[in-house]
Structures are given as C-alpha cells and as structure tokens.
BALOPA-552821 format. One record per residue (C-alpha): residue in three letters; x, y, z; residue number from 1. Coordinates in steps of 0.001 Angstrom, whole numbers, plus 524288, in hexadecimal, padded with zeros to 5 digits. Example, Ala and Ser with C-alpha at 12.3 -4.5 7.8 and 13.67 -1.06 7.14 Angstrom:
<atoms>
{atom ALA; {8300C; 7EE6C; 81E78}; 1}
{atom SER; {83566; 7FBDC; 81BE4}; 2}
</atoms>
This chain:
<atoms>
{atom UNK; {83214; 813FA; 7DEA1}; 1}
{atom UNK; {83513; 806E2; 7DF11}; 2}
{atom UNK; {830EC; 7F9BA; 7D6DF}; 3}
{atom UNK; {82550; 7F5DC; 7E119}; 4}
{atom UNK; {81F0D; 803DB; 7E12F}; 5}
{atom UNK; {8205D; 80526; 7D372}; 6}
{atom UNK; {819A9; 7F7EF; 7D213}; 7}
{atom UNK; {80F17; 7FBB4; 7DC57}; 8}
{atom UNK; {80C48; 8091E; 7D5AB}; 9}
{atom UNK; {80D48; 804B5; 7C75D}; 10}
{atom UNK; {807E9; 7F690; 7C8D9}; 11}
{atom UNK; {7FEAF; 7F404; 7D32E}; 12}
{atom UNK; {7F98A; 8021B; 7D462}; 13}
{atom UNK; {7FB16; 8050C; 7C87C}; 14}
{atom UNK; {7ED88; 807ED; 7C357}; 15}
{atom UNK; {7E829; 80C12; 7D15D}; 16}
{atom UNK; {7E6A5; 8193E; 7CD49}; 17}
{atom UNK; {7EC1A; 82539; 7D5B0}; 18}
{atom UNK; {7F7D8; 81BA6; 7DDEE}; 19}
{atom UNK; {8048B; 822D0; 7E041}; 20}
{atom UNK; {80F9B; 82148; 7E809}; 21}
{atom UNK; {81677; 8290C; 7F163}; 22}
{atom UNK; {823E5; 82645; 7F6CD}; 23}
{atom UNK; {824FE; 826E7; 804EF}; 24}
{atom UNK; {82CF3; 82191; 80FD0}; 25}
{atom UNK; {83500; 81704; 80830}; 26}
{atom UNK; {827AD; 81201; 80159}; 27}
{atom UNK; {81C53; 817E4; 7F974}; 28}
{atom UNK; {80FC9; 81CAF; 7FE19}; 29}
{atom UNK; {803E5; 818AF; 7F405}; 30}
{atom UNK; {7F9B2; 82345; 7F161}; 31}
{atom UNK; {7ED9E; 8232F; 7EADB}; 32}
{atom UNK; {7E83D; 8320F; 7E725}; 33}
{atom UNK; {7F1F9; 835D9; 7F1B2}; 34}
{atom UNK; {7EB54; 82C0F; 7FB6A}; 35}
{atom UNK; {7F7DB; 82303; 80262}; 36}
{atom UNK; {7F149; 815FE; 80187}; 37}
{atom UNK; {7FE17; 80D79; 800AF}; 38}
{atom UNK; {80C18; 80C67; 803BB}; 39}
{atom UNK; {816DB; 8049C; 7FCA3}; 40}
{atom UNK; {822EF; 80137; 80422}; 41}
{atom UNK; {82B71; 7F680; 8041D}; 42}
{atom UNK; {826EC; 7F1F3; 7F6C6}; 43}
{atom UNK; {81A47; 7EFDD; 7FDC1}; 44}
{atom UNK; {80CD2; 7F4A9; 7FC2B}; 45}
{atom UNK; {80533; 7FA82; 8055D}; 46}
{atom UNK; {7F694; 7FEA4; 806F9}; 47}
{atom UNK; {7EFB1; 806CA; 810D2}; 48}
{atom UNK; {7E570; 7FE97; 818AF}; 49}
{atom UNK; {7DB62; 801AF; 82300}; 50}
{atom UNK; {7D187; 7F987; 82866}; 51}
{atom UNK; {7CB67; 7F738; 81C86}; 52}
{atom UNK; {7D338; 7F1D7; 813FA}; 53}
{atom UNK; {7DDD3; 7EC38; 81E56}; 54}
{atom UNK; {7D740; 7DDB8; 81FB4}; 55}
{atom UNK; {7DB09; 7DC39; 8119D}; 56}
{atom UNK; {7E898; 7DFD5; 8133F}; 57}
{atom UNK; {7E847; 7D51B; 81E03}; 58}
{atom UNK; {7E041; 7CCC4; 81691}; 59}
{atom UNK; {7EAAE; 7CA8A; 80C60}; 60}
{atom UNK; {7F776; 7CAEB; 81673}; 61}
{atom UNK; {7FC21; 7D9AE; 815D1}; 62}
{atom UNK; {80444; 7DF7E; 81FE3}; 63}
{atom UNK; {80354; 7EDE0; 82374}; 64}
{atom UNK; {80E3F; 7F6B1; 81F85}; 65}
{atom UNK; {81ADF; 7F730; 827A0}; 66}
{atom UNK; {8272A; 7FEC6; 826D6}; 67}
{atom UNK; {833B8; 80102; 82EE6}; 68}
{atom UNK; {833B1; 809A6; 83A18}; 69}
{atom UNK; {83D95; 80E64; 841F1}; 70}
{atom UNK; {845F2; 80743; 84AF1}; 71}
{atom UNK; {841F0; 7FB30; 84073}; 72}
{atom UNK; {8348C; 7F9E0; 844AD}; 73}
{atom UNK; {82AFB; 7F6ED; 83A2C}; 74}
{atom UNK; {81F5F; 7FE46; 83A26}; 75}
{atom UNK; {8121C; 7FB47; 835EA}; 76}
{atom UNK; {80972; 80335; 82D4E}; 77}
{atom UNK; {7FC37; 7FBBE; 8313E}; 78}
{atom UNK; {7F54B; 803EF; 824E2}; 79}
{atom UNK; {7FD07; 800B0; 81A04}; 80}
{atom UNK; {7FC3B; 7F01F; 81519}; 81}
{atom UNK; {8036F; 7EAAC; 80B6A}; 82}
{atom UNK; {7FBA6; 7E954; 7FFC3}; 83}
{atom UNK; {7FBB6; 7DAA5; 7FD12}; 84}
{atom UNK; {8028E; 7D54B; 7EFC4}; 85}
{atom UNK; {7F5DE; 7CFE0; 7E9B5}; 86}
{atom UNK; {7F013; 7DD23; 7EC0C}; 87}
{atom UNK; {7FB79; 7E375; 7E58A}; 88}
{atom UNK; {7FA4E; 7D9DB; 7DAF8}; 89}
{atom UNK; {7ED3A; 7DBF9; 7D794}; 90}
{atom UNK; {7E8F3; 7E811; 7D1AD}; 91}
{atom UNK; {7DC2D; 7E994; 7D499}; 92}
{atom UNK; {7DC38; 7E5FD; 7E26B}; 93}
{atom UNK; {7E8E6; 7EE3A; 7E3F8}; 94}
{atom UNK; {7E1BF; 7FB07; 7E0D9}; 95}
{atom UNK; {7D54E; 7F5FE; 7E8C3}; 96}
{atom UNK; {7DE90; 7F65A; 7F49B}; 97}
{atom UNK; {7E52A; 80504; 7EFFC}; 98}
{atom UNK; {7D678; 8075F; 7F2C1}; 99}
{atom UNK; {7D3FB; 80300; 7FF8E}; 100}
{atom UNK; {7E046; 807FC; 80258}; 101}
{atom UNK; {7DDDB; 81681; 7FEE5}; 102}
{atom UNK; {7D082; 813D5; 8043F}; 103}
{atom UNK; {7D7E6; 810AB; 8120C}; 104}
{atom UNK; {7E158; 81B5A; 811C0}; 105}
{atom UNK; {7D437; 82614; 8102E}; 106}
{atom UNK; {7CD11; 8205F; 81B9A}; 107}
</atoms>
C-alpha cells in the first residue's frame, strides 16, 4: 500500500466508519460495508457519481476517471470523478461525499 492510500485510509477517512480498501488492477477499490463507492489510482481519488451528485463534481472542476487502454488509448470511466482537494481536505464534507457516493452506487 503505498504513502497516498495510507494517507487516504488513515487521514481523510479515517473516522468514516466501515471504509476499506481493496487492491485491484494496479489501484485500490474503496468500500463501505462491502459497498465499492470509490477508487484510488494514480495517487488520485475517486468517487462514484450519478446524476445527482455529478453537477458538484463539475461545479468545483473534477474530471471523470481515465486510465490506459490498449493500443494507448485512454479510456474514460464517466462514473468515477476525482474527488476535489478541498473535499479531501475537509473532513466533514469528505465523508458527506463517501455518502452520496454509496448512496449513488445503490441506486
């Protein structure tokens, strides 16, 4: 596990109760109560978003998640937006957005 999910986990998520992480294709999958509501790649944080909580991801400047593909294309992961760095700073409004999050991932 390296220093940025370590920070995420321990830090920022720290006392959002039930968060684990799960290793998986080069990054970590977030779960809370065994729900997938994030993804951390890159040394990047990502939330899921649907159409309710997406114009604040856009609001604040986001971009959607993006990896590489084969043959060097990047592909786009229009569910996943990168959790902004005020968000990640702030606590409170950190584990607000875990919430919509897990809230989008069950709809």
């Amino acid at each position: 596990m390296n220093g940025f999910v370590e920070y995420v986990l321990r830090d920022a998520l720290g006392q959002v109760r039930g968060v684990t992480a799960r290793a998986m294709f080069g990054g970590h999958g977030l779960y809370r109560d065994g729900v997938i509501f994030g993804l951390i790649a890159d040394d990047e944080l990502y939330f899921k978003v649907d159409a309710k909580n997406l114009p604040e991801y856009r609001k604040r400047g986001s971009r959607p998640f993006t990896y590489g593909g084969r043959n060097g294309k990047r592909i786009t992961m229009s569910s996943y937006w990168e959790v902004p760095a005020e968000i990640l700073e702030d606590r409170r409004a950190l584990e607000k957005w875990v919430e919509a999050s897990v809230r989008a991932t069950k709809r």
